[in-house]
matplotlib code that plots the C-alpha trace (Angstrom):
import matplotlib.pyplot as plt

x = [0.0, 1.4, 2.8, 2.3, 3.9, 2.5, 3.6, 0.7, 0.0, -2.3, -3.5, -2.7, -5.6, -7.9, -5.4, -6.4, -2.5, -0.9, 2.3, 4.1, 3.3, 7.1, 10.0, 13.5, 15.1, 18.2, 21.1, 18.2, 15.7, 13.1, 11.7, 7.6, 4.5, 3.2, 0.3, -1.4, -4.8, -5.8, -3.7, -1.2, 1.7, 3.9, 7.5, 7.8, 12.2, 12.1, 11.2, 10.7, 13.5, 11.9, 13.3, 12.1, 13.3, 14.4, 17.5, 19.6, 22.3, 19.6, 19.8, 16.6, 16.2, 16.5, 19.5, 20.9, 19.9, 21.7, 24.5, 25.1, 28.4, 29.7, 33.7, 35.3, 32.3, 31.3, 27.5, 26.4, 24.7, 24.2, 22.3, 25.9, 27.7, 24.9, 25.2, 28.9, 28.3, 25.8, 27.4, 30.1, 27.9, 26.7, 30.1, 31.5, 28.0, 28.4, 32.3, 31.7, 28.9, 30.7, 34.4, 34.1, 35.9, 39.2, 36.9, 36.1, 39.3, 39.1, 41.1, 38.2, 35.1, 37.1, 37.1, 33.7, 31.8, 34.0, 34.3, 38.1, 39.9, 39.6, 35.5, 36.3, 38.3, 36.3, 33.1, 35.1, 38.4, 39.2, 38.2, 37.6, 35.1, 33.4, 32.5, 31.6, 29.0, 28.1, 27.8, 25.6, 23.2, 23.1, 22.3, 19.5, 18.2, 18.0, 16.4, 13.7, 12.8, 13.3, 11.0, 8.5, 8.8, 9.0, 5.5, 3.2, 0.1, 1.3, 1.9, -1.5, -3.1, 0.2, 2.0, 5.7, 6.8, 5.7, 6.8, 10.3, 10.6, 9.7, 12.2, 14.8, 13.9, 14.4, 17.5, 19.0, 17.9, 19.1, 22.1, 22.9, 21.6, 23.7, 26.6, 29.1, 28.4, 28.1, 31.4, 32.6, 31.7, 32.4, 35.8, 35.8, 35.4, 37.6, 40.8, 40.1, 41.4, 38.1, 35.7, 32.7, 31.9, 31.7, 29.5, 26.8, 26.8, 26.8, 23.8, 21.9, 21.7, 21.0, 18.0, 16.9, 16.9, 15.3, 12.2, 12.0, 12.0, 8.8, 7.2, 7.4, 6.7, 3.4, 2.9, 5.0, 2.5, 3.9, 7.5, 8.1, 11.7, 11.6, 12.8, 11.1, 12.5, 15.8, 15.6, 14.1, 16.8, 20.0, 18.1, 18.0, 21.6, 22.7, 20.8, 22.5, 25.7, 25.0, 24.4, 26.8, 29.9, 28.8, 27.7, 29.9, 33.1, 32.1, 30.9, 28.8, 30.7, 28.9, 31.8, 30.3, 27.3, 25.0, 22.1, 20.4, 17.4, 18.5, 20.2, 17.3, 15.5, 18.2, 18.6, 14.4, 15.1, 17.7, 15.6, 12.2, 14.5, 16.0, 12.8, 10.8, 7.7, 4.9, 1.9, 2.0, 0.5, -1.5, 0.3, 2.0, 1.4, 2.8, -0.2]
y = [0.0, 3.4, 5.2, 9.2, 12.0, 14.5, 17.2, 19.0, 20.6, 18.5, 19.0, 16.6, 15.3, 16.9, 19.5, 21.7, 22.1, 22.0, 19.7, 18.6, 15.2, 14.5, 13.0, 14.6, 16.7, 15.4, 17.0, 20.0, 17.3, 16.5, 12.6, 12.4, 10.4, 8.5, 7.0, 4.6, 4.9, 7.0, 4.6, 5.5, 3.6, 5.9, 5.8, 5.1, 4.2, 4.3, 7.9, 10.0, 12.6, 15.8, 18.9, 22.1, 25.2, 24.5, 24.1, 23.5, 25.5, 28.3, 29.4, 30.3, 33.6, 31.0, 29.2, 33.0, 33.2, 30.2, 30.3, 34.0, 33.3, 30.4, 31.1, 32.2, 33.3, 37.2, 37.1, 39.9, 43.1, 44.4, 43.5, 43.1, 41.7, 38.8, 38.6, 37.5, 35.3, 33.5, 33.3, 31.8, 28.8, 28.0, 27.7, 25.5, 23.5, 22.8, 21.7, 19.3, 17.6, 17.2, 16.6, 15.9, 17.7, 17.7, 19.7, 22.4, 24.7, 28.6, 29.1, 26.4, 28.5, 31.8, 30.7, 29.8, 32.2, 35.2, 36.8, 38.1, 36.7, 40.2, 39.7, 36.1, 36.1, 39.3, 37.1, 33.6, 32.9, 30.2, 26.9, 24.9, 27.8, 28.1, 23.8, 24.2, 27.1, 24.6, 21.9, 23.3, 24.6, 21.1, 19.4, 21.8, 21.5, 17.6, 17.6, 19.9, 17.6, 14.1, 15.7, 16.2, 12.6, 11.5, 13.1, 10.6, 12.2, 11.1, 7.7, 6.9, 3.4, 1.9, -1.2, -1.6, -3.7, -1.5, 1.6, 0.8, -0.8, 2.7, 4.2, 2.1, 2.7, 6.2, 5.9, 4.7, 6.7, 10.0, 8.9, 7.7, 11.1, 13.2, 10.8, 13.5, 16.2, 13.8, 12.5, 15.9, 16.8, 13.7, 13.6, 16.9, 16.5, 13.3, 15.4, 18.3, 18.6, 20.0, 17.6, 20.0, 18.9, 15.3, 16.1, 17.7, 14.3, 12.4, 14.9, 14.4, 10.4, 10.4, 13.2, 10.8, 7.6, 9.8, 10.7, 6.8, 5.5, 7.7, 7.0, 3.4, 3.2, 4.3, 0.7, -1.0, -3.7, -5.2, -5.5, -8.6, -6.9, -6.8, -3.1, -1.6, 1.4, 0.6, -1.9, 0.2, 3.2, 0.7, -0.8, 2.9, 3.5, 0.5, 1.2, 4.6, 3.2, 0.3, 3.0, 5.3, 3.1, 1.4, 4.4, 6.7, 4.2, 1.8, 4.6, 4.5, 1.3, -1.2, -3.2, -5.7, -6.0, -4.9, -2.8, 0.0, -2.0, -5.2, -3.2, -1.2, -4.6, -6.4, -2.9, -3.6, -7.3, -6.2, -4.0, -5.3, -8.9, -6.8, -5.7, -9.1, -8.5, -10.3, -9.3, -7.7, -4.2, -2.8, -1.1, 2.2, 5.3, 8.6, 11.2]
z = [0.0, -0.8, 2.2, 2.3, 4.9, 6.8, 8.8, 9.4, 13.1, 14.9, 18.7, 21.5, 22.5, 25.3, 24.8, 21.7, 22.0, 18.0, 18.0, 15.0, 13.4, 13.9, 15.4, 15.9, 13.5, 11.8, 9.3, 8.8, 8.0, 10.0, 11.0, 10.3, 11.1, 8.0, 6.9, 4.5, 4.0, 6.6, 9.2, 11.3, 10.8, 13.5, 11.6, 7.2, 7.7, 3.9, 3.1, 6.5, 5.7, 4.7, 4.5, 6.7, 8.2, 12.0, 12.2, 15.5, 14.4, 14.3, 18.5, 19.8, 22.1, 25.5, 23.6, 23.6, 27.1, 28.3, 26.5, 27.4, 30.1, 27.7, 28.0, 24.7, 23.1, 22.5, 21.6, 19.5, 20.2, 16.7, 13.4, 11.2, 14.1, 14.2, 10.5, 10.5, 13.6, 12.0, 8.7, 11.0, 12.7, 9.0, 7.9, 10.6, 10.4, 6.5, 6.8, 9.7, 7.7, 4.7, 6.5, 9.9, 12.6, 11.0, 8.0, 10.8, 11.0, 12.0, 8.3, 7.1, 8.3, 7.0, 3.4, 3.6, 5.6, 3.8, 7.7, 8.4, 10.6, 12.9, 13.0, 14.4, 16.9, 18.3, 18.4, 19.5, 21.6, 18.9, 17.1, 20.6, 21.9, 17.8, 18.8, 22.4, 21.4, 18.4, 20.9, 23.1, 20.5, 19.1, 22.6, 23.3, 20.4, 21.0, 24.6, 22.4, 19.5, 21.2, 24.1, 21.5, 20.4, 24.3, 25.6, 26.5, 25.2, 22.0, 22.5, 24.4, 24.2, 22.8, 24.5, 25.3, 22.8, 19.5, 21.1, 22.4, 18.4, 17.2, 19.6, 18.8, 14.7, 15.8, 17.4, 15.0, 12.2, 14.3, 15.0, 11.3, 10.0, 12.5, 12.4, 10.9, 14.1, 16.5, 15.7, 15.7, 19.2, 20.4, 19.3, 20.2, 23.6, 24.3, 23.0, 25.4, 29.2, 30.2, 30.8, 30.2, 27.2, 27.7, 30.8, 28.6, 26.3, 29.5, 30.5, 27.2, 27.9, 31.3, 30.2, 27.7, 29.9, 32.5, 30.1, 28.3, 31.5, 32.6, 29.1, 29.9, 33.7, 32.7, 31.3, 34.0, 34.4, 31.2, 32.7, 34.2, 35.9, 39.2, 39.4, 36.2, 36.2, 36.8, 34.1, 31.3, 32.5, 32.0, 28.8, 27.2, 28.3, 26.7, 23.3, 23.2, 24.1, 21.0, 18.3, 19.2, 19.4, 15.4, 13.7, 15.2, 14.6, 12.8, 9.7, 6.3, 4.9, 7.8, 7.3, 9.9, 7.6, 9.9, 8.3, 10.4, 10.1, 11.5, 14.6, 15.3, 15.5, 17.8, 20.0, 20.1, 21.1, 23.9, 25.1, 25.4, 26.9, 29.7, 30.8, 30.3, 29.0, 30.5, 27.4, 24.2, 23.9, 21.6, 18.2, 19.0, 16.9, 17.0, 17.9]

ax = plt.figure().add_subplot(projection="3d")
ax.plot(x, y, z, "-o")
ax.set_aspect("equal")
plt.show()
């Protein structure tokens, strides 16, 4: 049956609240809801990526709040000043997706932003405070969309088994999509002294085990664990820990010949075996 996307605004229910048919957004695309004849079928893998205009490089007025006392970074206070900073985060954006870290060099996001070298350094202490400020904006961003994705009033009358698969599907898809920056910032943050930066990572899994595990505790009387949310906590931690380490090492090639479809299913079958599941629930969808 053909499959068609959506990403109409539609209200939570009992809320008259409009949220986005969606899941996280990845590389400036964004994941969607799908449906075949008038079904919801939460998650098409084969054709979700759509193109749309929020981008996490983009910081919102609070990211400008709470990155106001980031060391190394001079936030602008005019209308040109903004201009070159932002051609500057578009430039170091674009040459980490296409090369990587190594891609992102201060003489790199010079050559193709056009901003001299005095405009810079008056807005950044250097390349390591240009990816902490990129960092950031990217992590916030996350805990936005996947919150999204995580509310409960979207996955109402769903069971534990087709939701965690959908999760997992998710996962994986993010993490293959943002690949290239997550890399970057990861690598990032193991060569520096500073720990700060791998603290926010650390703080972005343990923020996204914290709200699985209170999406899921909802339907505890499915788990057979004996301490459920402990279980479905370490479970989430374990799937992050799964798709990081191969698609952030491992690469494009899947030299192990692992498809992202088969380790979204396995993550699924890890997960949903740590927690032994006592019934099957109904099918999940996306709200």
């Amino acid at each position: 049956m053909a499959r068609r996307c959506h990403n109409q605004l539609t209200p939570i229910t009992g809320t008259g609240i409009p949220v986005p048919v969606i899941g996280p957004t990845v590389g400036g695309q964004r994941l969607m809801g799908c449906s075949a004849g008038g079904k919801d079928l939460g998650l098409d893998l084969e054709g979700v990526m759509m193109r749309n205009n929020s981008n996490w490089w983009k910081a919102t007025k609070q990211d400008v709040r709470v990155l106001s006392d980031l060391r190394g970074v001079q936030q602008p206070k005019q209308e040109r000043s903004q201009k070159s900073f932002d051609e500057i985060i578009l430039a170091a954006k674009d040459l980490m997706y296409e090369h990587g870290l190594e891609g992102a060099t201060v003489k790199g996001v010079l050559e193709k932003s056009g901003v001299s070298a005095s405009s810079f350094y008056g807005k950044f202490e250097g390349r390591d405070s240009l990816l902490e400020y990129m960092a950031c904006l990217f992590w916030l961003a996350a805990e936005r969309e996947w919150g999204l994705v995580l509310d409960s009033r979207r996955w109402r009358g769903g069971g534990t088994r087709p939701l965690v698969e959908q999760l997992m599907k998710m996962l994986v898809m993010w993490f293959r999509a943002e690949e290239a920056v997550l890399r970057a910032f990861l690598l990032h943050a193991l060569s520096g002294a500073d720990e700060t930066n791998l603290k926010r990572i650390s703080e972005f899994d343990n923020w996204l085990a914290d709200e699985t595990t209170g999406l899921l505790i909802e339907r505890k009387e499915e788990i057979g664990h004996t301490a459920p949310g402990l279980a479905i906590r370490v479970a989430t931690l374990q799937a992050v820990a799964t798709v990081r380490s191969r698609l952030l090492f491992l690469g494009k090639n899947m030299e192990d010949g692992i498809s992202d479809r088969r380790l979204s299913q396995e993550m699924s079958r890890g997960f949903l075996g740590h927690l032994n599941i006592v019934q099957q629930g109904s099918t999940a969808s996306l709200r």
